[in-house]
N, C-alpha and C positions, 0 to 999 in steps of 0.2 A: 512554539513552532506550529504554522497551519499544516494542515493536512491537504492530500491530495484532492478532496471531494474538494476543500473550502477553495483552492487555486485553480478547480474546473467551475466553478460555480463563477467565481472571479472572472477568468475567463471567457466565459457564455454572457455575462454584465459586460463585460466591454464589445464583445461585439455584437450585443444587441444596441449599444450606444455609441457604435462605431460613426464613423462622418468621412464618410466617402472610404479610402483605405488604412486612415487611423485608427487605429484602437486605443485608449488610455485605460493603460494598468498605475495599480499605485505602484508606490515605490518597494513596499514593502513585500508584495505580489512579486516583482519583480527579480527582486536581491531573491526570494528564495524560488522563484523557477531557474535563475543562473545556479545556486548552488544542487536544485536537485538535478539540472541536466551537466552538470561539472562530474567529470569523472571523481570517484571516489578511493583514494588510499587508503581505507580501514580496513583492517584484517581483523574480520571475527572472531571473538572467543570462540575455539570447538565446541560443539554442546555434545557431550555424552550419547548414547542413542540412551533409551528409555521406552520400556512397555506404555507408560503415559504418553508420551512425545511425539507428535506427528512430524514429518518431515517436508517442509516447505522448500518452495524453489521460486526465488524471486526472477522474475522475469525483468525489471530493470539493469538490476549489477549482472544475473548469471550463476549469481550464489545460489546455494541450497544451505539449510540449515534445521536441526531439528531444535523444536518450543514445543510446550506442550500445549500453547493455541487456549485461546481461549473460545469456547464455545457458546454457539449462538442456542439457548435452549429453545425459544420460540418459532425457530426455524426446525427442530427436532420434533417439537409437540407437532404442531403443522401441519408437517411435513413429512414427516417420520426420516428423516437423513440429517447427517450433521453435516453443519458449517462452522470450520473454526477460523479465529483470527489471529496475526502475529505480523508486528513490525521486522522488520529483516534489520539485523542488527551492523549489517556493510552501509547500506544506503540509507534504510531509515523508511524502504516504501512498505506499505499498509496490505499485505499479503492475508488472501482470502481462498481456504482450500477446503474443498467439501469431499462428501465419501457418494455423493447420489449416485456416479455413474458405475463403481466399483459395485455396488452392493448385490 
């Protein structure tokens, strides 16, 4: 499955070689922008809460869910804040939540 950057990236390619108000996506670009903007019927596993477990809020579906995220440490060294990452398990979008402004 591509991910979100790879179908913005795609995206930005077609309409930098747009011709006049065409754009040409492949096909394959395409099938999976119809099924990411397709309303989604999955009903997540509940996850536990857990002292590990940050609690994400996907802004696509509306879900929230807690993962334990996986954490950017390069972004810690840095930076000194964490950013963690977690697929949202309804839709599938690439959720990215940090601690910078709480801290």
């Amino acid at each position: 499955m591509k991910s979100k950057k790879d179908i913005i990236l795609s995206l930005k390619l077609g309409l930098f070689n747009a011709d006049g108000d065409k754009v040409i996506l492949s096909k394959s670009d395409t099938e999976w922008l119809l099924e990411y903007l397709q309303p989604q019927a999955v009903t997540p596993q509940p996850t536990q809460r857990n002292e590990n477990y940050q609690l994400f809020y996907c802004d696509h579906c509306g879900k929230s869910f807690w993962y334990p995220g996986d954490e950017d440490p390069e972004i810690r060294r840095d930076f000194g804040y964490s950013v963690w990452y977690a697929t949202c398990p309804t839709c599938g979008e690439e959720i990215r939540l940090t601690d910078h402004y709480w801290r």
